[in-house]
C-alpha positions as CSV (number, residue, x, y, z in Angstrom):
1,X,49.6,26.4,99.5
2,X,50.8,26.4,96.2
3,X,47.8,26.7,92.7
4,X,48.4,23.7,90.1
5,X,49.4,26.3,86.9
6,X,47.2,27.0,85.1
7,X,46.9,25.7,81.3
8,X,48.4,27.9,78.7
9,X,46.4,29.0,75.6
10,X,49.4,27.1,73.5
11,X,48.2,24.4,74.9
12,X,44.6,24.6,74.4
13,X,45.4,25.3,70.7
14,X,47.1,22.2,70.1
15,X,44.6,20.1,71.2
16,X,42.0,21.5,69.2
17,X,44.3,21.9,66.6
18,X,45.0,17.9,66.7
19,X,40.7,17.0,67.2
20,X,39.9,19.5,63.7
21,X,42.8,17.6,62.0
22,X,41.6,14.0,63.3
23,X,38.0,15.0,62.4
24,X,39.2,16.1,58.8
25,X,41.0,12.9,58.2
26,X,38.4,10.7,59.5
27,X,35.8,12.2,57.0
28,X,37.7,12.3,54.6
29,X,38.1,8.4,55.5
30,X,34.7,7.7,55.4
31,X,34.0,9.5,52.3
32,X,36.7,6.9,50.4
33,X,34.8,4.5,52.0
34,X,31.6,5.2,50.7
35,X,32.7,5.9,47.3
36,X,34.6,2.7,47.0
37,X,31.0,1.0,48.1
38,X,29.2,2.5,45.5
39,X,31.2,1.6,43.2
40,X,31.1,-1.9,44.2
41,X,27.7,-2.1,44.4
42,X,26.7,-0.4,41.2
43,X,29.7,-1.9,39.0
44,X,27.9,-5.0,38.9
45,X,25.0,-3.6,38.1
46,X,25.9,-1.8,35.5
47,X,28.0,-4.0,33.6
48,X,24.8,-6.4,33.4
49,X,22.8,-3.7,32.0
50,X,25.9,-2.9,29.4
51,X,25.8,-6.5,28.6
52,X,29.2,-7.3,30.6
53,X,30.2,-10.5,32.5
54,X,32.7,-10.7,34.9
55,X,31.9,-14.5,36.4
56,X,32.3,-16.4,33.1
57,X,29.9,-19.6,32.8
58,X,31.0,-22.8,32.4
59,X,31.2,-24.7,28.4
60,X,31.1,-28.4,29.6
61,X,32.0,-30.4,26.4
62,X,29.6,-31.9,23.6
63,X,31.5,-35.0,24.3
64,X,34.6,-36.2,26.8
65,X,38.1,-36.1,25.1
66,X,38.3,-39.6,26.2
67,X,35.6,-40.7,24.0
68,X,37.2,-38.9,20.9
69,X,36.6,-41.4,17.9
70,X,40.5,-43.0,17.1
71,X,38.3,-44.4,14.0
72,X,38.1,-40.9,12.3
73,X,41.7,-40.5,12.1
74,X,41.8,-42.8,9.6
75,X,43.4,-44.0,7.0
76,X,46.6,-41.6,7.5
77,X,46.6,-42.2,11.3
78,X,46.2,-45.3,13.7
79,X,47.0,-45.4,17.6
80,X,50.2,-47.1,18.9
81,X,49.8,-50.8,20.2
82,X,51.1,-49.2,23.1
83,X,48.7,-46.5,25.2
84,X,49.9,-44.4,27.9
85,X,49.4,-45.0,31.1
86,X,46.4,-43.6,33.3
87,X,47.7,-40.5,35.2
88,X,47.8,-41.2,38.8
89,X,45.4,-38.7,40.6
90,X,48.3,-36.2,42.2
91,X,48.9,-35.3,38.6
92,X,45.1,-34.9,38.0
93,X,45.2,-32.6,40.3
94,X,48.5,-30.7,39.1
95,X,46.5,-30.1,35.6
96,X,43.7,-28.9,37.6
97,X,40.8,-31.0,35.1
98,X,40.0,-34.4,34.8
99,X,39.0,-34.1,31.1
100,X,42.3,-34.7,29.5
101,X,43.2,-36.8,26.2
102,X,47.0,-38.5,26.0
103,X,47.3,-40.1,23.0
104,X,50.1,-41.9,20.7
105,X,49.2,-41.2,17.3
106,X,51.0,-43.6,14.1
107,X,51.5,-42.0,10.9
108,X,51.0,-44.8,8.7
109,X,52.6,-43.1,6.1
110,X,56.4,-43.3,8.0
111,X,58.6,-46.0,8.8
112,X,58.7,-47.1,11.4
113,X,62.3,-45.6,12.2
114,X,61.4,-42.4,11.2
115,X,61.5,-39.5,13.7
116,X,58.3,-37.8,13.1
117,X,56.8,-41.7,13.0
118,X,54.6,-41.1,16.3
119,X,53.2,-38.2,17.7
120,X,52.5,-37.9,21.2
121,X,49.3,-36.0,21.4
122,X,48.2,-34.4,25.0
123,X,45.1,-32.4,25.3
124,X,43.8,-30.6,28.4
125,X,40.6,-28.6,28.4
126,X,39.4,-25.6,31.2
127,X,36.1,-24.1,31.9
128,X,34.4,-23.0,35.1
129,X,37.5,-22.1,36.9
130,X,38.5,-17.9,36.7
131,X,42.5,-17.6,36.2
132,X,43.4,-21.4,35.9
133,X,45.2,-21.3,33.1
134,X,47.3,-24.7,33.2
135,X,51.4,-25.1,33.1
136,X,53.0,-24.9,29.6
137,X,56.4,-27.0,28.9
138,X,58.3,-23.8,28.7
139,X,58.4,-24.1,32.6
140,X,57.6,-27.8,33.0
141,X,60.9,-28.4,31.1
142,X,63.1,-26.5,32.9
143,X,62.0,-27.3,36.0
144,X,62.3,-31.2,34.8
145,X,66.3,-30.8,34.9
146,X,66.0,-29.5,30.5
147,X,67.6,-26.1,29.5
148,X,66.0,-24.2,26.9
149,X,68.2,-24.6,22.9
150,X,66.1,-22.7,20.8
151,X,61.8,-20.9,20.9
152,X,60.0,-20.0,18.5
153,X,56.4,-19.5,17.1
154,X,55.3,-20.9,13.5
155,X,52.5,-20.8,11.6
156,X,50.4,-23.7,10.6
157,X,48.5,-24.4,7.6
158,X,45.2,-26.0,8.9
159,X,41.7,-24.3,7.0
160,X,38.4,-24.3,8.0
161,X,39.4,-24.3,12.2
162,X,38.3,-20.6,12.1
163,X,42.0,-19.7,12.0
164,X,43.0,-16.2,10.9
165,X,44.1,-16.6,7.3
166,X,43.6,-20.0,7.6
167,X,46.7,-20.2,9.9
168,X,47.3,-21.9,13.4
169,X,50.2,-19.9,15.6
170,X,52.1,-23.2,17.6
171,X,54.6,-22.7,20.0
172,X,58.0,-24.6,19.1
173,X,60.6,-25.2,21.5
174,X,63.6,-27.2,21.8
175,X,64.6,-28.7,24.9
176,X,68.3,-30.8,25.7
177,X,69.1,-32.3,29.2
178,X,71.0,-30.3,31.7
179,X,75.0,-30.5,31.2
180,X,74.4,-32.5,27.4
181,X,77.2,-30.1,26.1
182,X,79.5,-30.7,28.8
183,X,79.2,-34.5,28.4
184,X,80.0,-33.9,24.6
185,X,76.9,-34.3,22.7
186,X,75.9,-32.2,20.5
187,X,72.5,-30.2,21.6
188,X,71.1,-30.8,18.7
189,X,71.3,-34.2,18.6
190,X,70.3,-34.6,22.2
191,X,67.0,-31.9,21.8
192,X,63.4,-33.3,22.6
193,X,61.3,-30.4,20.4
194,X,57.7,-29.7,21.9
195,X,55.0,-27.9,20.3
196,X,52.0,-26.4,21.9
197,X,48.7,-24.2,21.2
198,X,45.8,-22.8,23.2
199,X,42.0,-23.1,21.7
200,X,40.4,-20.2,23.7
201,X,36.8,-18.9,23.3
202,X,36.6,-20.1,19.5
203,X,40.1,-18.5,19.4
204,X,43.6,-19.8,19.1
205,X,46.7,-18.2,21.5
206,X,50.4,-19.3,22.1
207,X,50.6,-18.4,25.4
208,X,49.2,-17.7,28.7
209,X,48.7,-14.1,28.7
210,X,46.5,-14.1,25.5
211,X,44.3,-16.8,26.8
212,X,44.0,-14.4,29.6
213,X,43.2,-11.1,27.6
214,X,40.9,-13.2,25.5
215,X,39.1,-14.4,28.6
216,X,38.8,-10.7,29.7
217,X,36.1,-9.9,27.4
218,X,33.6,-8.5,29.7
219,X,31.1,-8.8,26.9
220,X,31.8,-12.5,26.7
221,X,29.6,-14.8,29.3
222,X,31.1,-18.1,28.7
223,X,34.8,-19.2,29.0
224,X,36.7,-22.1,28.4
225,X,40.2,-23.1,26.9
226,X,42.1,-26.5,25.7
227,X,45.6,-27.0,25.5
228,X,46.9,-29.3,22.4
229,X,50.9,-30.6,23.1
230,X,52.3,-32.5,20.5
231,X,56.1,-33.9,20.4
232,X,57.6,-36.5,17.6
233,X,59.5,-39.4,17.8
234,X,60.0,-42.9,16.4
235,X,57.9,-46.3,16.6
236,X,60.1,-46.7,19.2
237,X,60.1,-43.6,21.4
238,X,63.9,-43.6,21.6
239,X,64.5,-41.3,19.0
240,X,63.4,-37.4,19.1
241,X,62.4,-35.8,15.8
242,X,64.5,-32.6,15.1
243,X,63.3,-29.1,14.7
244,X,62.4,-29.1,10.8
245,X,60.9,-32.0,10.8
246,X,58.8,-31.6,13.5
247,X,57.7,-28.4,12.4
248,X,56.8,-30.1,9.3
249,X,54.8,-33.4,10.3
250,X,52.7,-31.2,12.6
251,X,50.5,-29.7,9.8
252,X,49.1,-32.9,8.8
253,X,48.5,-33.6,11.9
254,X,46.5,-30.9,13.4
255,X,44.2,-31.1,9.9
256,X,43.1,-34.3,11.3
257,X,42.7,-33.8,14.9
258,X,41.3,-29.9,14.8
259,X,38.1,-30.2,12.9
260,X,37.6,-33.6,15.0
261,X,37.6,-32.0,18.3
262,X,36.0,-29.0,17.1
263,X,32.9,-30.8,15.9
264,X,32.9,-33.5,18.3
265,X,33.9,-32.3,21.3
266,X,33.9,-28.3,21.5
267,X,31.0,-26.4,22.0
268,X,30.6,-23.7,18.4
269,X,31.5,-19.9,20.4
270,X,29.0,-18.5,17.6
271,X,26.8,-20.5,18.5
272,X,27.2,-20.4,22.0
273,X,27.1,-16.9,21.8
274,X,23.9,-16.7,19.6
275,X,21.9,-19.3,21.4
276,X,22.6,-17.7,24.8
277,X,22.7,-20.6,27.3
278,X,26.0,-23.0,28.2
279,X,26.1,-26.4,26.3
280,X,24.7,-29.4,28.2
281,X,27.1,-32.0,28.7
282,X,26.2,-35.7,26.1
């Protein structure tokens, strides 16, 4: 009757060989583990005792946008006999807030037929809501059947808005219909010019990414942004104001409507800051 062989000392090694390595990698597991624990359980900590804030609190408004005051435009601007429409709810949600402000703005100063006669005015604002910072017409454009002429960033004249140097940084982009050239128009002619800016924490931006950083401020406990869109065109809305002129009426424009929903409507970041405790909404 045969002996079942015996195991071989090879074979013994190997198998402890394999358990020491298992146990090695296993603690050496569970000591990543632990470290990434403590770290997320002091992190919070200490960035409260440092003063830090990652959950930034909501700044509800002094006052809705849709109660801005048309009256305090005046005498330079009135609003066009003609409001826009309500936006239906599915593009309530697409902007992601309900406190919006779409205005048609009349410089009484133009004629009529002039280009930069009526400013389309659309203003968004943001608080409460990590990461949501809202589509901008460089994409909303393009994906609306536009190709991109010509983008740009100016500087705007408008004092006492806590602008660096007194100076506003807008977004200015031009914007003509798919296939204008090949129909033979000239893309000039054919180009809708949009501007846009960010008011972000008592700060201005020109794009996402800065509202972001500016946001980012772990030292900062409140958050909140507003988006401010502005395009030109006639009385009429059938003709588009060009890129000059566009550039130029939008000056005037923001040194009315600025200070009027910084006063009215934005909570002061300095005294936000100071004061300690989130605005109660009027």
């Amino acid at each position: 009757m045969s002996e079942a062989p015996a195991s071989t000392g090879i074979g013994l090694a190997a198998r402890d060989g394999v358990s020491a390595g298992a146990a090695r990698t296993s603690a050496r597991y569970y000591v990543c583990v632990g470290v990434l624990l403590v770290c997320a359980l002091t992190m919070q900590t200490v960035a409260q005792l440092l003063g830090n804030h990652f959950r930034k609190a909501a700044v509800p408004l002094k006052r809705p946008l849709a109660a801005m005051d048309r009256y305090k435009l005046a005498p330079e601007y009135t609003l066009h006999i003609e409001p826009p429409a309500a936006l239906p709810e599915e593009m309530i949600e697409w902007l992601g807030t309900r406190e919006y402000l779409s205005w048609r703005v009349v410089d009484t100063r133009h004629d009529r037929a002039d280009a930069v006669n009526t400013a389309h005015l659309f203003i968004t604002y943001y608080t409460g809501k990590p990461d949501m910072v809202p589509h901008v017409p460089d994409e909303c454009y393009l994906a609306g059947g536009y190709d991109c002429l010509s983008a740009e960033t100016i500087e705007v004249p408008v004092p006492e808005v806590g602008a660096p140097r007194d100076r506003v940084g807008v977004r200015l982009l031009g914007f003509v219909p798919s296939g204008a050239t090949l129909r033979g128009q000239n893309p000039h002619d054919a180009a809708t010019h949009v501007m846009y800016f960010f008011l972000c924490n008592g700060r201005y931006a020109v794009t996402r990414d800065e509202v972001r950083l500016i946001q980012a401020n772990l030292f900062d406990k409140y958050a909140y942004y507003a988006k401010i869109e502005i395009r030109f065109t006639d009385y009429s809305m059938r003709r588009q104001a060009d890129r000059q002129a566009s550039a130029e009426a939008v000056g005037p424009l923001l040194r009315k409507i600025l200070p009027l929903l910084l006063k009215d409507h934005v909570a002061d970041w300095n005294e936000l800051n100071a004061r300690g405790t989130a605005v109660p909404p009027a």
